[in-house]
C-alpha positions in Angstrom: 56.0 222.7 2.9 54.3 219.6 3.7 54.1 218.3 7.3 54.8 214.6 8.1 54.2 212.6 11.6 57.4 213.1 12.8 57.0 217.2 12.6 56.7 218.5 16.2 55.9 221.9 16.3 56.9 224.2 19.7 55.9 227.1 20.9 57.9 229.8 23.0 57.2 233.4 24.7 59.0 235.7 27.0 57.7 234.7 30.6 57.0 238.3 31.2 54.3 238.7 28.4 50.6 236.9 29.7 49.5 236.6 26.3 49.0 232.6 26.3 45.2 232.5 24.7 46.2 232.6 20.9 49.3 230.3 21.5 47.6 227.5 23.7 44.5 228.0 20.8 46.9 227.5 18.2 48.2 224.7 20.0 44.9 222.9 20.8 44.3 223.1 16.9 47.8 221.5 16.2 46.9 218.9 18.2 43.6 217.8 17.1 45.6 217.4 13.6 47.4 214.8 15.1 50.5 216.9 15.4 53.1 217.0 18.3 52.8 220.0 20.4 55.0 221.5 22.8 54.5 224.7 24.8 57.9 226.0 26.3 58.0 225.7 30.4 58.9 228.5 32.2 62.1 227.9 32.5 62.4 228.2 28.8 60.3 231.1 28.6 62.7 233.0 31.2 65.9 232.1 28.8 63.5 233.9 25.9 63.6 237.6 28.2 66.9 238.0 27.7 67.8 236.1 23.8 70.2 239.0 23.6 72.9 237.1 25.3 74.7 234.0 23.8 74.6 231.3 26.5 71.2 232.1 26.5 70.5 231.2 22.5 72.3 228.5 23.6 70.0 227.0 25.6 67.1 227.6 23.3 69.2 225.8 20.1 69.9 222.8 22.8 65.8 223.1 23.6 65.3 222.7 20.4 68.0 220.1 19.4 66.4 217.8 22.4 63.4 218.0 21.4 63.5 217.6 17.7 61.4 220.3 16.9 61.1 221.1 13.2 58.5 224.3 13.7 58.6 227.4 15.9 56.0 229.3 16.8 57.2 232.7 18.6 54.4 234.8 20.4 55.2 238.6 21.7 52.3 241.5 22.3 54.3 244.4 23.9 56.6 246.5 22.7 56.9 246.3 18.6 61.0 247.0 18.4 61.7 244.3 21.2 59.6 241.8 18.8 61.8 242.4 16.1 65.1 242.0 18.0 63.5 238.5 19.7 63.1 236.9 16.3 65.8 238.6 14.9 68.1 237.1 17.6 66.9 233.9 16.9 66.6 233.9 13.4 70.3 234.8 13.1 71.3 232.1 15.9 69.4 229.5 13.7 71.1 230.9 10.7 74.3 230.8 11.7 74.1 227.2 13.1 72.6 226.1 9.6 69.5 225.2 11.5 66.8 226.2 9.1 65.4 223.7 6.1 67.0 225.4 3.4 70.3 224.7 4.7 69.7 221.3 5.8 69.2 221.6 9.0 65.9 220.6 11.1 63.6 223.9 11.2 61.2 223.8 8.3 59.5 227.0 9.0 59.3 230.2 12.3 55.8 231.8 12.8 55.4 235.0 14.8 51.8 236.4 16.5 52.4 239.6 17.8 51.1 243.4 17.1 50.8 244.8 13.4 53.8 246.7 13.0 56.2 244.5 14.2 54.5 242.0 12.1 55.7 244.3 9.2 58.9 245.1 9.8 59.8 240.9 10.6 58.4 240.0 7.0 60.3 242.6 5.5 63.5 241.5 7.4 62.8 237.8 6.7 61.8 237.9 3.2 59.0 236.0 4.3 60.1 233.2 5.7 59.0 233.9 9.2 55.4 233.5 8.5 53.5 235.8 10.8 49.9 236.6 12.3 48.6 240.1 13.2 45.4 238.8 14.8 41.9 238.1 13.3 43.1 234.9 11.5 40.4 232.6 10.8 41.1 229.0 11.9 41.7 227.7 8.7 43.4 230.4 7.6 45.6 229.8 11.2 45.9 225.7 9.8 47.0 226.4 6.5 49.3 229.5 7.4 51.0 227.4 9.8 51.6 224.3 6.8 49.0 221.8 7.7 47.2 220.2 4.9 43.6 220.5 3.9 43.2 217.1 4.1 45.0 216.5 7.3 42.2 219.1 9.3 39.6 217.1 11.4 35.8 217.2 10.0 35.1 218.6 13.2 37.0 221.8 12.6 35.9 222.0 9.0 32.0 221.4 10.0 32.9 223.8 12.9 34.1 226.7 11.4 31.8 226.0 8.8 29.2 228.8 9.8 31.9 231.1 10.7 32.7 230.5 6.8 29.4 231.1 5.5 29.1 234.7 7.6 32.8 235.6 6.2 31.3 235.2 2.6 28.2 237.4 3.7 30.3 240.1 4.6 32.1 240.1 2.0 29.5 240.2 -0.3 28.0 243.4 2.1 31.3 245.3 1.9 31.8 244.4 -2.0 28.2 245.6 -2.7 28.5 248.9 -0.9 25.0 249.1 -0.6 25.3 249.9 3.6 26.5 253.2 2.3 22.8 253.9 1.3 21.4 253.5 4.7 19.9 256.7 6.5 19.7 257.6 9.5 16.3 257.0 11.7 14.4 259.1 12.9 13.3 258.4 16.6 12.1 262.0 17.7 8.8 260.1 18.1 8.2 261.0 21.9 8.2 264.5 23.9 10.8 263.4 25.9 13.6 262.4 23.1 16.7 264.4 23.7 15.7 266.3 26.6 16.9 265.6 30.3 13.8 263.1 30.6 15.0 261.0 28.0 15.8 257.2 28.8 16.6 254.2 27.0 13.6 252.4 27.8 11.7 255.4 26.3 13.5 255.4 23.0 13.5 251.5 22.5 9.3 251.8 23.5 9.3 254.3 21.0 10.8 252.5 18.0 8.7 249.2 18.8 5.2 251.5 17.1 7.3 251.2 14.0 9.5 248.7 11.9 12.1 248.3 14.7 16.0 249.2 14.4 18.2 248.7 17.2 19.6 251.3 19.2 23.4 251.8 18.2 26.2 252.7 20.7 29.8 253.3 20.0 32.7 254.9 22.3 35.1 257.4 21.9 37.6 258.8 23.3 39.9 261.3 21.3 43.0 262.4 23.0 46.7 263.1 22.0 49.5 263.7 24.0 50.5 267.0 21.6 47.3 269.0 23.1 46.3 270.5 26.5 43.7 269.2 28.1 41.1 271.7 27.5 42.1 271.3 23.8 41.8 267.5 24.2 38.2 268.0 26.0 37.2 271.0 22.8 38.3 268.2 20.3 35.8 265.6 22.0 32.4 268.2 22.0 33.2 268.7 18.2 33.3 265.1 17.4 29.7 264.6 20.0 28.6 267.4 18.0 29.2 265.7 14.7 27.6 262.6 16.2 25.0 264.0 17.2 23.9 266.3 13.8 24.9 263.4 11.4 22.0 261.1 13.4 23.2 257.8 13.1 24.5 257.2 16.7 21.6 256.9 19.6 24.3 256.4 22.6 27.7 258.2 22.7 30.1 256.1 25.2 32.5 258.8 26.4 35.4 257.1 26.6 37.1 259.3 29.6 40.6 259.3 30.8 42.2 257.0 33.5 42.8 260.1 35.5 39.0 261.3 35.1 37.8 257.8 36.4 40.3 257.6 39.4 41.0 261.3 40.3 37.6 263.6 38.8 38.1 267.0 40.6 42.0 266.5 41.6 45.1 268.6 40.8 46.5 265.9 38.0 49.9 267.8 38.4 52.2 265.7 35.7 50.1 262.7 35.9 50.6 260.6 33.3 46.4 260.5 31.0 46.9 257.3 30.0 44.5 257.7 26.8 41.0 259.0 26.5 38.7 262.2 27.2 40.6 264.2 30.1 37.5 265.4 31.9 38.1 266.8 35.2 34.9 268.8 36.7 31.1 268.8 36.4 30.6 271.6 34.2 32.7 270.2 31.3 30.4 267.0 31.7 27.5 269.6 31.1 29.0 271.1 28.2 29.1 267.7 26.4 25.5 267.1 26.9 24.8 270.4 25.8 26.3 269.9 22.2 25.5 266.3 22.0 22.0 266.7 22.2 19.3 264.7 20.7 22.3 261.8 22.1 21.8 259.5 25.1 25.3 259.4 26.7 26.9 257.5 29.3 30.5 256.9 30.3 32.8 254.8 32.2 32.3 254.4 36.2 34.7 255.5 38.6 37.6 253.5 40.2 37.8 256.0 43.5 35.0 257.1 45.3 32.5 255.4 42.6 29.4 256.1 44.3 29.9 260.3 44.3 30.6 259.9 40.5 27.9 258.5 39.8 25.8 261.1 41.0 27.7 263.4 39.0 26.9 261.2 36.2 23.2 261.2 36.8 23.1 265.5 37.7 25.1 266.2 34.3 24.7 264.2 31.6 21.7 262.2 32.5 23.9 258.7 32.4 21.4 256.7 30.2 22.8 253.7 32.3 25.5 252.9 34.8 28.0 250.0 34.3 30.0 248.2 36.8 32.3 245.7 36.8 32.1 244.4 40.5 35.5 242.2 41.0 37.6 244.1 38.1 38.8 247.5 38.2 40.8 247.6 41.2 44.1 245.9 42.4 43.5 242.9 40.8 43.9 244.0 37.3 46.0 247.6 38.1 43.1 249.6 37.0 41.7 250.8 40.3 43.5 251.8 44.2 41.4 249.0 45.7 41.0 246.1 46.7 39.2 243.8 46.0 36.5 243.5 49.1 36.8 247.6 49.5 36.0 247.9 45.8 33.1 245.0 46.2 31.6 247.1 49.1 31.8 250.5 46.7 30.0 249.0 44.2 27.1 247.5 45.8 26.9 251.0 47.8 26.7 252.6 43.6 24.2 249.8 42.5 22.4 251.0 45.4 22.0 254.5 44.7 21.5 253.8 40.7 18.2 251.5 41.9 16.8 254.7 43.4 17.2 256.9 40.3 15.5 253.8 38.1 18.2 253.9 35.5 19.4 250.7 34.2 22.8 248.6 35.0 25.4 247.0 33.1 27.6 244.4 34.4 30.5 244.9 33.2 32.2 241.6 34.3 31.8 238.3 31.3 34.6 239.2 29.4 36.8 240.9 32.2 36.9 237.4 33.3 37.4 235.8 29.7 40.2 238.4 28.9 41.9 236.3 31.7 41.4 232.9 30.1 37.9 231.9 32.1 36.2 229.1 30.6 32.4 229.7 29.0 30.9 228.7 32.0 32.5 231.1 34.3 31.5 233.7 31.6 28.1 232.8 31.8 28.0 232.2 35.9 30.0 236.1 36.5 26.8 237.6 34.5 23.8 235.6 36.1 25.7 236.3 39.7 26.1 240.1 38.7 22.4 240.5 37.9 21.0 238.5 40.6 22.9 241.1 42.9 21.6 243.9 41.1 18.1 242.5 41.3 18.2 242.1 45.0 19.5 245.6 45.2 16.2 247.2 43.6 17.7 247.4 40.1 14.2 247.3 37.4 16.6 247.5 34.5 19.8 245.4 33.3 21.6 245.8 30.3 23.4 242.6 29.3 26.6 242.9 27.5 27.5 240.1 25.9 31.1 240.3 24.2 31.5 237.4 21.0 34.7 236.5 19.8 36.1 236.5 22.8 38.9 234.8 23.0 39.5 235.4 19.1 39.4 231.9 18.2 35.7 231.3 19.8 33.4 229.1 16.9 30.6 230.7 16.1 28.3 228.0 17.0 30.2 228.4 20.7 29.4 232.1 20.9 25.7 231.4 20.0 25.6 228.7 22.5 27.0 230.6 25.0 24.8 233.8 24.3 21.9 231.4 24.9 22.6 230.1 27.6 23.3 233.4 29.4 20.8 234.7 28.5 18.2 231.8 29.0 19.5 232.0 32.8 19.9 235.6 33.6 16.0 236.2 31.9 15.3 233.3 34.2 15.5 235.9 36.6 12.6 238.6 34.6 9.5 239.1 36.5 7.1 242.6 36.3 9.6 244.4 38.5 13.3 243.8 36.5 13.5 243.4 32.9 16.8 242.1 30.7 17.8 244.1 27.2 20.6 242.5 25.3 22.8 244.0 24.2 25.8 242.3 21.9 29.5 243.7 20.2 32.4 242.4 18.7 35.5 241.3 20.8 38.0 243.1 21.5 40.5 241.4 19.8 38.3 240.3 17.1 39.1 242.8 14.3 42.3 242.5 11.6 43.9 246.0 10.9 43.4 245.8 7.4 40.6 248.0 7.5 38.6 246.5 4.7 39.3 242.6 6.1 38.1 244.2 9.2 34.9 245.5 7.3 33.9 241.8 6.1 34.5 240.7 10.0 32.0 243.6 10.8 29.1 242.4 8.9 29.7 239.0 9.9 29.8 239.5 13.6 26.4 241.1 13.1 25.0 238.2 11.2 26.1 236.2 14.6 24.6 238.7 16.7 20.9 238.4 14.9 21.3 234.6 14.9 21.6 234.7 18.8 17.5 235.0 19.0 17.0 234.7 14.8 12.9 234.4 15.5 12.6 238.0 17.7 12.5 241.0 15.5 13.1 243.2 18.8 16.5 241.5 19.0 19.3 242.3 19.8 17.5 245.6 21.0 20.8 248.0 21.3 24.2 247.3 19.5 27.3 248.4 21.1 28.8 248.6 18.1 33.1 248.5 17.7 34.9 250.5 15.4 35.9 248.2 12.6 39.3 250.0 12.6 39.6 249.2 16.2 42.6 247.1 15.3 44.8 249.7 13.6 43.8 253.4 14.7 41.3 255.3 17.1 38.2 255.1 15.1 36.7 259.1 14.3 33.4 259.9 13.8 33.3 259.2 10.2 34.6 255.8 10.9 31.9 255.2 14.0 29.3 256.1 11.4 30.6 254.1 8.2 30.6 251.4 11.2 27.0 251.9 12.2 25.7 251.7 8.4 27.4 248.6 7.6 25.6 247.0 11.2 22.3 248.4 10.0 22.4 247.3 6.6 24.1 244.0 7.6 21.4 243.1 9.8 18.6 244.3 7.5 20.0 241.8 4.8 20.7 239.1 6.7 17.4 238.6 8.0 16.0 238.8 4.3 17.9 236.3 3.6 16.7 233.9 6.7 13.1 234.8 5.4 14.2 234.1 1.3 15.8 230.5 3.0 19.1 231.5 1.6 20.9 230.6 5.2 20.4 228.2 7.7 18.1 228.7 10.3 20.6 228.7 13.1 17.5 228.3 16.0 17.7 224.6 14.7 21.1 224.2 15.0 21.3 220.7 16.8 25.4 221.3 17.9 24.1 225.0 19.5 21.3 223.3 21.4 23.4 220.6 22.7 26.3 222.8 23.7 23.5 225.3 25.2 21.8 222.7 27.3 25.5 221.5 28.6 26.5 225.0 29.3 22.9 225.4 31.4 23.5 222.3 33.1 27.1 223.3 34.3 26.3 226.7 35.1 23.4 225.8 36.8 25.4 223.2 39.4 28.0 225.6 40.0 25.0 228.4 40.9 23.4 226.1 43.3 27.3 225.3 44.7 28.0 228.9 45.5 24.2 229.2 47.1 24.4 226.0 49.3 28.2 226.8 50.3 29.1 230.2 50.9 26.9 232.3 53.3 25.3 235.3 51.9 26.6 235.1 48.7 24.7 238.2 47.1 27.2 240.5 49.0 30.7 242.1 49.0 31.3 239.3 51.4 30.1 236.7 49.2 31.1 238.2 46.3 34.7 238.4 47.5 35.1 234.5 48.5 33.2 233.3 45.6 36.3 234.9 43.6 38.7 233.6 46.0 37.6 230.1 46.7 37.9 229.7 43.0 34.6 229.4 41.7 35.1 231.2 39.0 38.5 230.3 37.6 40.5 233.0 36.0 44.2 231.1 35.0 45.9 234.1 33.6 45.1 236.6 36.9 48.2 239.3 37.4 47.5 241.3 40.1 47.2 240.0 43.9 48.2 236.3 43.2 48.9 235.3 46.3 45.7 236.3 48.1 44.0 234.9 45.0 45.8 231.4 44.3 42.6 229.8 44.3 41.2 232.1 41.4 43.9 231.0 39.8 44.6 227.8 40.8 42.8 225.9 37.7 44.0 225.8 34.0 41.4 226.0 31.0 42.2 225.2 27.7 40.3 225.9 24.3 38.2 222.6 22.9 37.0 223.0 19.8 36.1 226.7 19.8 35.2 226.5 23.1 36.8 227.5 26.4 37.0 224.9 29.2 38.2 224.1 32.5 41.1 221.2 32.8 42.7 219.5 35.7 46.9 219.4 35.7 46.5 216.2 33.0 44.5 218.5 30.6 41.7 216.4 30.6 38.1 218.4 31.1 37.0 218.7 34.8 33.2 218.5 35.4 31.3 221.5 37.2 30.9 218.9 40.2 34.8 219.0 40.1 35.1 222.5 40.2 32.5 223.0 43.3 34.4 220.4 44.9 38.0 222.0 44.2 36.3 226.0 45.3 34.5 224.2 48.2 37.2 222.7 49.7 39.2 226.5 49.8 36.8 227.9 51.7 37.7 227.6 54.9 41.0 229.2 54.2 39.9 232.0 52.6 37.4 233.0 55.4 40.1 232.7 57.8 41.8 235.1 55.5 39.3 237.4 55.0 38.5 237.7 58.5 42.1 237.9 59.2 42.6 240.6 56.7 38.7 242.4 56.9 37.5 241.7 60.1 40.2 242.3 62.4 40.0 244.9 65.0 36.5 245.7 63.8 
């Protein structure tokens, strides 16, 4: 298949799926190609929920037909079987009106992004001619999957990807090797207090700085099937903290706990639906896992009801090693919380406030909340520097900074290391004797392909970008949240969290004898990270000093809330409480060459000035609003 001018490719989705990222990235590449693009409307998109019927196919063949388009692109991440039935729908529609290139008609080839399985089953079905995507494609991978020439991909995306490249060819070389599978354990019972009730983060990473320093490593889990009872679920959970724990590779155990355990700890759960992960349900069974899981440092997820009292439950049984918050997520806006958005604002701040008074770190749990829901870099960066500026104020010494790469999938690896630089340049900006910053990176999300030795190459290479984030500081990254490489295709056991763990600590061991040897670039050079890094600092910063000079008390729930609202911090792809939130939502952002930026209706990029402006200029509804809504009767 080779593509001429006059090939227009299109792509469609259900209107009731919100997975747009990968399609619009997909589309952005397309376009810089020189292709045409077009990205069905809604109106399109609502004909796609129900392909079943006829007049319905119908329409889509006439869509088609009117537009000339000679390349579909289909994208569906729910429910596998209904994938297989969309593009089976339209594949036989196509079929039977002798649509497809083979028998003369205009449609030279179908692609389909969408979850493993389904992926599976539709190139079985198709014999392949439905060309499809699982998830972790690179982006020339993407290009040439999708029929475009070599020759026909802009330098900029070649040079781009370039370093994403290289680390793809370290990895592989890691995994071939199988050297990681060598690496030991460390020892870090250096200090009285290591694995007793007294033990803190800070301690251990003070400890392992008298030595040749290794970062910490954390990993979650969260076992739990819906065959077992829940005190069988819980007994599963101890073994596997036990096995952590003994084997010595792990330094902080995430417990990855239950919906129900984060929104109703100490209820009657009756035939409440878990919802996945550790179904923990009183104090004492939170004292049970530190017991077994000692020398670990554990932690777990925060509440969604009545955060502050779980918290202290935290702190008086498993001696949380640090509390993580997420501030605007968590709650009505994204279904994963009863609260609103200004009552779970107020809850939070009432936590942080506790949490300053026990001295244990926080982690802002908020970047990629607001990337998952198609934010722009800038906003990612802004959420953080807000976040820990709050926690500051509220007497927190300590912040962990998370700091999600990959995310979306498609980021360049010279974006994510721009981006990492510039958070972290403006959030340290905030470091004086009394509050210090620790990074601490991990893979995306979405990052990882299910073939589980693919997604072993992607693990060493994500690494590599994570040491090239501060390549010159030995001490950095100082803790690893490291994810699962199988995270893609199955709930990752403790085997798999360790095999995980050695490939990060040998990866990063190698890497930076190669940076020494001068066998990779010296990414602290970079001139295309340093230029994206200053704009990003620039951007950030005039949107900062927008939210200071314009909204009043903006460190607050208050503030916090019409920050959000005015649309500071746009988040295009918000599902929960649109109406009250229009403004949040109100701007569009599109990818731009491996970045993620903001775009006015025309698609062309809107400055940070713009985006003060736009947020500015919604404020004075949404305090009438709020007040309306919060202040009422008070």
């Amino acid at each position: 298949m080779y593509l001429v001018d006059r090939d227009v490719y299109a792509f469609i989705k259900p209107s009731f799926d919100a997975h747009t990222l990968g399609l619009t990235t997909a589309a952005e590449l397309l376009k810089d190609c020189g292709y045409k693009v077009i990205i069905a409307d809604e109106v399109i998109s609502k004909v796609m929920d129900n392909i079943n019927h006829e007049p319905n196919q119908q329409r889509i063949l006439n869509w088609i037909i009117e537009n000339k388009i000679t390349h579909i692109g289909i994208s569906y991440r729910l429910d596998e079987d209904d994938a297989v039935d969309l593009v089976g729908y339209l594949m036989n529609r196509l079929r039977s009106e002798s649509m497809l290139d083979y028998q003369g008609g205009p449609i030279k080839s179908v692609f389909f992004a969408g979850l493993p399985r389904a992926c599976e089953v539709i190139n079985e079905v198709h014999k392949g001619f439905v060309k499809t995507f699982k998830g972790g494609e690179s982006i020339r991978e993407t290009l040439h999957k999708m029929g475009v020439p070599e020759e026909r991909i802009p330098k900029h995306i070649l040079e781009g990807s370039r370093y994403d490249d290289i680390r793809m060819e370290f990895g592989e070389d890691i995994i071939k090797s199988q050297n990681y599978d060598f690496f030991k354990p460390v020892d870090r019972a250096t200090y009285p207090e290591y694995g007793t009730f007294n033990d803190t983060v800070e301690k251990r990473l003070v400890a392992q700085k008298s030595g040749p320093f290794v970062p910490l490593m954390r990993a979650h889990a969260g076992p739990y099937s819906s065959s077992m009872t829940r005190e069988e679920a819980i007994k599963l959970f101890m073994s596997w903290a036990k096995y952590l724990a003994e084997t010595g590779y792990l330094d902080i155990l995430s417990i990855g706990t239950s919906q129900l355990t984060q929104s109703n700890f100490g209820e009657d759960w009756d035939d409440k639906p878990n919802g996945g992960g550790v179904p923990i349900n009183s104090p004492e069974e939170y004292r049970m896992i530190w017991e077994v899981s000692r020398p670990l440092l554990l932690r777990t997820y925060a509440g969604t009801k009545n955060i502050p009292e779980l918290a202290r439950i935290y702190e008086e049984t498993i001696n949380i090693c640090w509390h993580a918050l997420s501030l605007w997520w968590f709650n009505k806006l994204d279904g994963r919380g009863p609260y609103d958005l200004y009552t779970n604002l107020q809850q939070h701040i009432e936590t942080l406030k506790y949490v300053a008074t026990t001295n244990k770190p926080y982690e802002p749990n908020v970047s990629h909340h607001f990337a998952f829901r198609g934010a722009d870099d800038v906003t990612y960066i802004i959420s953080a520097y807000l976040a820990s500026k709050l926690a500051k104020k509220l007497g927190i010494k300590t912040l962990i900074l998370q700091n999600m790469l990959n995310t979306p999938r498609l980021t360049w690896g010279i974006q994510d290391l721009a981006k990492s630089r510039a958070m972290l340049t403006l959030v340290k900006s905030l470091e004086d004797s009394n509050f210090k910053v620790i990074l601490q990176p991990r893979a995306g999300l979405d990052y990882f392909k299910p073939d589980l030795e693919e997604a072993k190459i992607q693990l060493a290479a994500v690494t590599a970008l994570m040491d090239d984030i501060d390549p010159h500081d030995e001490t950095s990254p100082p803790i690893i949240h490291v994810v699962s490489y199988s995270e893609a295709s199955h709930l990752a056991t403790p085997d798999i969290i360790n095999e995980s763990i050695k490939i990060t600590q040998y990866s990063l061991q190698e890497y930076r004898r190669l940076r020494k040897e001068g066998k990779i670039e010296d990414m602290s050079r970079n001139e295309d990270v340093y230029e994206r890094m200053i704009e990003l600092i620039g951007s950030a910063k005039i949107i900062i000093d927008g939210i200071e000079k314009y909204v009043d008390n903006p460190y607050s729930a208050e503030g916090f809330y019409k920050i959000f609202a005015a649309g500071f911090l746009p988040v295009p792809y918000l599902w929960g409480e649109v109406d009250e939130f229009k403004y949040a939502k109100g701007l569009k952002t599109r990818p731009v060459r491996g970045s993620v930026k903001v775009v006015d209706e025309e698609g062309n990029i809107m400055s940070a000035e713009k985006v003060v402006d736009y947020a500015r200029s919604n404020l004075e509804e949404v305090e009438y609003i709020f007040n309306q809504k919060y202040r009422v009767g008070q």
